[in-house]
C-alpha positions in Angstrom: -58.0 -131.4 89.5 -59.7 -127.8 90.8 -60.9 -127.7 87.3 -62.8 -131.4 87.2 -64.1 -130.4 90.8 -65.8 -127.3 89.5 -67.1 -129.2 86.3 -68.2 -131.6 88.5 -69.8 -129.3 91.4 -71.7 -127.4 87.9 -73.1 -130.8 86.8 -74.5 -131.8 90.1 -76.2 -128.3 90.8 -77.9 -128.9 87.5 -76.2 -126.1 85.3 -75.4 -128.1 82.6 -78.6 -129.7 82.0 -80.0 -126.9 79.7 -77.0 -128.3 77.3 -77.9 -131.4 77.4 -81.9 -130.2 76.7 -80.8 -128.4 73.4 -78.3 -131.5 71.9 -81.2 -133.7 72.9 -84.2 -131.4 70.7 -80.9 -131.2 68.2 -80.8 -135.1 67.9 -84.6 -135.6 67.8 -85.3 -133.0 65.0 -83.0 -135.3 63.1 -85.2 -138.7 63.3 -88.3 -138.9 61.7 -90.9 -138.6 63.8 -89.1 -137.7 66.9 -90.9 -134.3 67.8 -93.6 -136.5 69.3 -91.0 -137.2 72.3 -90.3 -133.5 72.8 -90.8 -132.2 76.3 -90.6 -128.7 77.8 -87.5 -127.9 79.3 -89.2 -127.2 82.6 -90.3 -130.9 83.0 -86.5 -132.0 81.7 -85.1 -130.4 84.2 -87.5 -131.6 87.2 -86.7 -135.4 85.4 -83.0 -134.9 85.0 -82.8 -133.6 89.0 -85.0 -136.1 90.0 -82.7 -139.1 88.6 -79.9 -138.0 89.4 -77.9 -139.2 93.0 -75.9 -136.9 94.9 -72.4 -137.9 95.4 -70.5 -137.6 98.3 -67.2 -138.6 97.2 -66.2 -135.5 94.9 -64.8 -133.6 97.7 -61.7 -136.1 97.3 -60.7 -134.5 93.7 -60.9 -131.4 95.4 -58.7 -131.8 98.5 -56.1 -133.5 96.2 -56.2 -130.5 93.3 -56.1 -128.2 96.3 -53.2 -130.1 97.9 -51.0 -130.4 94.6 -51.8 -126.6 93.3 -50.4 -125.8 97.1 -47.1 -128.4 96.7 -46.3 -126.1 93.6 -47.1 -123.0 95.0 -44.4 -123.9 97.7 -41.9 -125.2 94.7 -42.2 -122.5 93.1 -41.6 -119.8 96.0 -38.6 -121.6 97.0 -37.2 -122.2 93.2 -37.9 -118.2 92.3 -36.0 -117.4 95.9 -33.2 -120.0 96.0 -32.0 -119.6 92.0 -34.1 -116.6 90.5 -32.6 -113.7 92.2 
């Protein structure tokens, strides 16, 4: 869950957009005549930002990874004191 809340914090700061700039010039090279769509990756990015909505409801996953990576971390403390030693 802590992981899918980072991923998810990455995507919506924009840090995965230059990924999606190079599969997209990948796929155009591919079709015939599909250099005449190429754009610069500056005006990808200021499209890509543009469209996309900020989402307030992400800070759910995090709470719950946070709350179930602290549950174990309790577990575990009481397992390695109660029947490790």
């Amino acid at each position: 869950m802590l992981v899918v809340a980072g991923m998810l914090f990455l995507s919506d700061e924009g840090a995965l957009i230059g990924i999606g700039f190079v599969l997209r010039n990948v796929i155009l090279t591919f079709i015939p005549m599909g250099r005449t769509k190429h754009e610069f990756y500056h005006k990808y990015r200021e499209r890509k930002l543009s469209e996309k909505k900020k989402r307030s409801g992400d800070h759910c996953i995090l709470f719950t990874g946070l709350l179930f990576t602290s549950v174990a971390l309790i577990l575990t403390i009481i397992w390695y004191v109660k029947f490790y030693n």
